[in-house]
C-alpha angles and dihedrals in degrees: 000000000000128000104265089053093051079051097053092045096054084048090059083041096056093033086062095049099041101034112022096039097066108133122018119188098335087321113123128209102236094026090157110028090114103026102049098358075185107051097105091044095054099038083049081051093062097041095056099040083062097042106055080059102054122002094194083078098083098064087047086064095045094060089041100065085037098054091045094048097060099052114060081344121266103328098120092258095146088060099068118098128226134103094266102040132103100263093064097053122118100239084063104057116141096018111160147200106051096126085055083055091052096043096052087042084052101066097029080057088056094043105036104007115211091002104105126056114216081228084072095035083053085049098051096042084059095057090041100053090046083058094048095056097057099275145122119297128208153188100259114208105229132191102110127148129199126261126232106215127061121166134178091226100068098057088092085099092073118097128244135220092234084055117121119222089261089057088040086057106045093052092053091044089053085060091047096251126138139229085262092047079051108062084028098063103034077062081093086083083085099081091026136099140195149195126271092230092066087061115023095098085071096064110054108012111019106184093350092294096117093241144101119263107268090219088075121085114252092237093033087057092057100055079045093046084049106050088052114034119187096274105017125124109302087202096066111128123237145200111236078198117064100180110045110005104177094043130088105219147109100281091096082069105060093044092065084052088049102045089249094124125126099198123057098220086061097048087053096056079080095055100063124064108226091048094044094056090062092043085051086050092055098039105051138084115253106185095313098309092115109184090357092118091051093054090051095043095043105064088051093053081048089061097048094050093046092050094055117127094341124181115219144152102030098346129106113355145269088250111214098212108026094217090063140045113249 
């Protein structure tokens, strides 16, 4: 493919995300154009004040909008402190970035007061923080409003990194989400990382055989080995990228076709057909486009997650501190 035709293909690319795509459930391109005309600069400016920082921000974001989407949909529920909320469950340990959201809240609240919802501030810093990592951008529909329950219990919807492929199914499926949204958007790996306590058990005794899990590469399992050693720190932070960290692109792919995958749940995406043949999709070659499909296909899943039991219209609130309901 030449480059005029790479070039064509990233136009379409950008015509679907940023025409076609003009309301999602109930969501609207340009939500706020007349209301707050500044809402996406400032919350950008946020994103990347933190970020150049710290890059490891961005992930941290990532998973934050993830993480709120799948439980009451994407109303900013995991954002709001108390000992029974959301945001202290344990499937939510070591989530990060509140302090870039209120930030951002902070000075929307100070320019267009009670205009914009923390769901839609959650929904732009994601996409934010994919672009600044070298990935994909596109058009978000807005129009989001918080919820008002949030609740510890419920963030058993969540997957988990033991699930099998089976369990990672039915919890996107549950959020209407398909095989495709799945290992798409698990895709954001690429930029994560992880502690060495939520995989450890798959490098010296794997189901209580006393050995390491097959499905890992013998030279990838020593670097692993070595990075968390049996009693080392749990807490040690790493990369779910081996390859290229800090960058948003295709590699984390290859590495589940490899055996190069920290999580389980991401090694067993090979595992299953109808997931592998995705992986596969994303890993491979095609005619020297490496990673291009993902970076077409990414920003799409992104806008089915984020459009996920969305309130809209009357219903939820514009919170005016995003850690507490109005």
């Amino acid at each position: 493919m030449v480059a005029s035709e790479i070039a064509a293909l990233f136009f379409l690319c950008n015509i679907f995300l940023g025409g076609s795509l003009v309301r999602s459930q109930g969501l609207q391109r340009g939500f706020y154009d007349s209301i707050c005309p500044d809402a996406e600069d400032i919350v950008r400016s946020s994103v990347e004040k933190y970020y150049n920082n710290d890059a490891t921000i961005a992930p941290g974001l990532l998973r934050l909008h993830f993480h709120d989407c799948f439980v009451q949909g994407c109303d900013a529920s995991v954002l709001i402190s108390g000992s029974s909320s959301e945001r202290s469950a344990p499937q939510n340990f070591g989530l990060r970035g509140f302090e870039v959201i209120d930030g951002a809240k902070s000075q929307l609240e100070a320019t267009c007061p009670g205009v914009v919802s923390c769901a839609d501030i959650l929904a732009l810093a994601a996409r934010d923080s994919v672009d600044l990592t070298g990935g994909p951008s596109w058009s978000v529909p807005l129009g989001r409003r918080d919820g008002r329950v949030s609740s510890a219990s419920d963030a058993r919807a969540l997957p988990s990194p033991a699930d099998p492929v089976a369990v990672q199914r039915q919890k996107f499926a549950a959020q209407g989400l398909t095989d495709h949204d799945l290992v798409t958007l698990v895709g954001a790996h690429t930029i994560g990382q992880t502690d060495c306590a939520l995989f450890r058990y798959r490098l010296y005794n794997f189901t209580a055989t006393g050995n390491a899990d097959p499905s890992i590469s013998p030279a990838f399992l020593q670097q692993l080995r070595a990075l968390c050693p049996p009693n080392g720190d749990p807490s040690r932070r790493v990369a779910l990228d081996r390859d290229s960290a800090g960058s948003f692109d295709a590699a984390f792919f290859k590495n589940v076709r490899d055996g190069n995958a920290v999580l389980e749940s991401d090694q067993r995406l090979w595992g299953d057909d109808a997931t592998q043949g995705v992986v596969q999709k994303y890993a491979g070659n095609v005619r020297g486009l490496f990673g291009l499909r993902f970076a077409y296909e990414f920003p799409k899943a992104m806008v089915s997650l984020s459009s996920v039991a969305v309130k809209t219209g009357r219903q939820g609130e514009i919170r005016r501190r995003c850690s507490r309901i109005n």
